[in-house]
N, C-alpha and C positions, 0 to 999 in steps of 0.2 A: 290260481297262478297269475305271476305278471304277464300281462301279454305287450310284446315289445311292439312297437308298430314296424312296417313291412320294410324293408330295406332292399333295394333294389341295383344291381351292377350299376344300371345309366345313370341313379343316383349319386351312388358314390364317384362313378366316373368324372360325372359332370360337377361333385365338391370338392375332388381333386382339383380339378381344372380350374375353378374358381381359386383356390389357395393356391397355385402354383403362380396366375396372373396379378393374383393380388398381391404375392409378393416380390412379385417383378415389378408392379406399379411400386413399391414400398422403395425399391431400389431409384427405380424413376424421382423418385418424390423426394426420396434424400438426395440424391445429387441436381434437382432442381431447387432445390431450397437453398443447397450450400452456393450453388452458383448465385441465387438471388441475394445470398445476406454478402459473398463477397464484392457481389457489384451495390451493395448498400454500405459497405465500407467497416463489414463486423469482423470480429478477432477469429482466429483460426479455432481458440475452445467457443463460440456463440454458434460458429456454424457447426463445428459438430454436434454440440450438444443439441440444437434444436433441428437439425435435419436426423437426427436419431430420433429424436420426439415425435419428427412427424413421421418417418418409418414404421415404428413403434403403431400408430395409430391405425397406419392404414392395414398393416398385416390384420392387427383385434379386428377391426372392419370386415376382412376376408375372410378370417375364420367363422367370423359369426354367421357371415352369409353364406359360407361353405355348410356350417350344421344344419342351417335351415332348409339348405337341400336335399342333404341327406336325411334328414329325421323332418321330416315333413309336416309331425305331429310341438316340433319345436317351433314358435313363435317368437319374431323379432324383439318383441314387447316381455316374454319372459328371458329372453341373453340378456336385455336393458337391464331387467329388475335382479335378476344373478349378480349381475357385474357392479347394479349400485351396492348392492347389501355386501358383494366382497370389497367393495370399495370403502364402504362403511368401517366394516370391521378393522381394514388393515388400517386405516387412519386411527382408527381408535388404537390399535394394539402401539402403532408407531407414530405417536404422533410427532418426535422430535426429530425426526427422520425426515420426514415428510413438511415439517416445518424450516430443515434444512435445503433442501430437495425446491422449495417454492421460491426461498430467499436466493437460491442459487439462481433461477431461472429470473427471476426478475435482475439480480449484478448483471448475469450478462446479457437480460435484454439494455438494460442501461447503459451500457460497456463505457464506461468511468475509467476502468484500467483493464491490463489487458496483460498473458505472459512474458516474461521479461523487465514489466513496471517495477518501482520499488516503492512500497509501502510499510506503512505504521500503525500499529493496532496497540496502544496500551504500552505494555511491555515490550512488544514484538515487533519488527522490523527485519526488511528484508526485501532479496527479492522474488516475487511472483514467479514461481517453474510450474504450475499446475492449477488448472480451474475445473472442477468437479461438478455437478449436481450439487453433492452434498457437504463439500468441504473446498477449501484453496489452500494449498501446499505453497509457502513460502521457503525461502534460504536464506536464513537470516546471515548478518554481513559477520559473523564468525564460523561459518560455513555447517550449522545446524540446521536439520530439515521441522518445520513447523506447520502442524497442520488447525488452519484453522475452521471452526463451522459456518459455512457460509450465513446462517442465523447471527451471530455474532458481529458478521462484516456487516448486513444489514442491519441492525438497530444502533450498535456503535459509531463512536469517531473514528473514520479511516482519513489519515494522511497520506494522499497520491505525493512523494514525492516526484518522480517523474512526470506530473501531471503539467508542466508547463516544461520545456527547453532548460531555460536558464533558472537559479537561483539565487538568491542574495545572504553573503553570510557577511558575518561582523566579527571583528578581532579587535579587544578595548588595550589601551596601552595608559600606564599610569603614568604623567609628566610631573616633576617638581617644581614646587614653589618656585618661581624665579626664569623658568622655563620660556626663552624664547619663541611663545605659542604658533607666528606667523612662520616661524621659520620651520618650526616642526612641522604643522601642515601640511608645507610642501617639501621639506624631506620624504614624508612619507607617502604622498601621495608621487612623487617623483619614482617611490622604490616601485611601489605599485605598481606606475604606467609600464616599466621593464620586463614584468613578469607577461609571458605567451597563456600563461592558465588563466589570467583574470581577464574577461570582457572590457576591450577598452568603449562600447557601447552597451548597456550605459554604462556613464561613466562612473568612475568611482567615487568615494565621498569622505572625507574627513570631517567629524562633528566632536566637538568638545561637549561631551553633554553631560558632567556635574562637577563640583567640587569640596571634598569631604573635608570634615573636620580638622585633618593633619595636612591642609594645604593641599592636597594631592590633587592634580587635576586629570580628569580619563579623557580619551581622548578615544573616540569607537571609527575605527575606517571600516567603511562599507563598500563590497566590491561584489560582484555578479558573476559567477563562472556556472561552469555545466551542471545540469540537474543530479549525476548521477554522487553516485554517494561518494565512492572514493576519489573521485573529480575535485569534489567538495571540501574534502578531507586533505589531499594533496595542494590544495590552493591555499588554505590555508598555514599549511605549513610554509610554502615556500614563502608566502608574505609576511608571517611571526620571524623569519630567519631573513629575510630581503630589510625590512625594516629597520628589526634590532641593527644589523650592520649597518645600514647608513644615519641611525642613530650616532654608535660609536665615533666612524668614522666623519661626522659633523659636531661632537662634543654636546649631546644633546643629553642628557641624564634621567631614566626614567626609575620606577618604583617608588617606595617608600620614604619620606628622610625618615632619620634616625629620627626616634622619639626617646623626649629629655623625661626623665624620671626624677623629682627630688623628695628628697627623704626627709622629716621632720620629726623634732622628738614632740611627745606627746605631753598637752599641759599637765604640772606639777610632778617631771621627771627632772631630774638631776644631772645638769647640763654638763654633760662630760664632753664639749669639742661646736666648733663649727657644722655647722649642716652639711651634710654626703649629698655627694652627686652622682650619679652615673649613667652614662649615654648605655641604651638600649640599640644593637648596629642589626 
């Protein structure tokens, strides 16, 4: 027959004990951790997640040295070799999990971005409502919830939009042949300076930077407003609409000209008329 080895009240009393402090200490431990990562200046998902980590740790810890008390015949050195072989195992069984689970811990030891930021992945865009272990729950800016594998943000291009204050966007305007270039400039950089959404530091910029084949000349104004997306989005607009108007209202003519189309009959046809024209508007 098995014979168990002897198990004693004071034993178990005193493994109680040990597990009950231990994980009071566990408790101690996470909220000593969270106060140190917020006086290090970490996001609210880094402290929790890695003061759970070390919670986590210290309880394992206690229980182990709980059985050792109580089973007397159990050795520190075989919980060790238990715990690597199921550690083994579950890595095998899960490895993509746990390749999530690693990738996670190191974004938010990095903390690059943080809940609330707005980021780009590919496809995907939005903003950050949840940071995981093992995934990040974004809200993309058509108010879809997106979950990404934190594996994915780690080997990937992530664009932190929010990653700096301010950002610079660009809005190209077509001028025509003939186009008063000095005046347009400062028409538009005039509508510009009006606008309360564009950053009057830095300052804004008007660059003519090409001119195509049908004469048309672009003319790209560059302005600076808030990081955040619809910020971005509304700035724009009101400067495509501020502009156009003191366009109009200066006789300044942008888009396309008309392109002249002429028509030819083809050698050894039978000339019935003068050559056709016709403007293309």
């Amino acid at each position: 027959m098995l014979e168990l080895p002897p198990i004693t009240w004071q034993a178990v009393l005193l493994g109680l004990t040990v597990a009950v402090c231990g994980y009071v200490l566990s408790r101690v431990m996470n909220w000593a951790t969270s106060r140190f990562l917020h006086w290090r200046g970490r996001s609210d998902s880094s402290r929790r997640v890695f003061a759970g980590l070390v919670q986590a740790a210290v309880i394992v810890i206690s229980l182990g040295a709980a059985l050792t008390i109580v089973f007397p015949s159990v050795k520190p050195v075989d919980i060790l070799g238990g715990i690597g072989l199921f550690s083994l195992a579950i890595g095998i069984a899960f490895q993509t999990v746990l390749g999530n689970m690693f990738a996670g811990m190191v974004i938010l030891a990095r903390d690059r971005f943080r809940v609330g930021d707005q980021i780009s992945l590919k496809d995907h865009a939005g903003t950050v409502v949840e940071m995981q272990l093992s995934h990040t729950a974004i809200r993309t800016f058509d108010g879809r919830l997106v979950l990404i594998p934190n594996s994915a943000l780690h080997s990937e291009i992530v664009t932190v939009q929010t990653g700096f204050e301010y950002v610079r966007s660009t809005v190209a305007f077509n001028l025509t042949l003939g186009t008063d270039l000095t005046a347009a400039r400062e028409v538009a950089l005039n509508a510009i300076r009006e606008l309360p959404s564009v950053l009057s530091d830095p300052p804004a910029q008007a660059l003519f930077s090409q001119v195509d084949s049908t004469g048309t000349i672009q003319l790209d104004l560059r302005f600076w407003t808030s990081a955040r997306q619809l910020d971005t989005k509304e700035a724009q607009d009101a400067v495509i609409e501020h502009v156009l108007g003191s366009f109009a209202e200066n006789g300044i003519t942008i888009g396309t000209p008309p392109l002249v189309v002429q028509l030819t009959e083809s050698p050894g046809t039978e000339n019935e008329g003068p050559e056709k024209r016709s403007e293309q508007h």
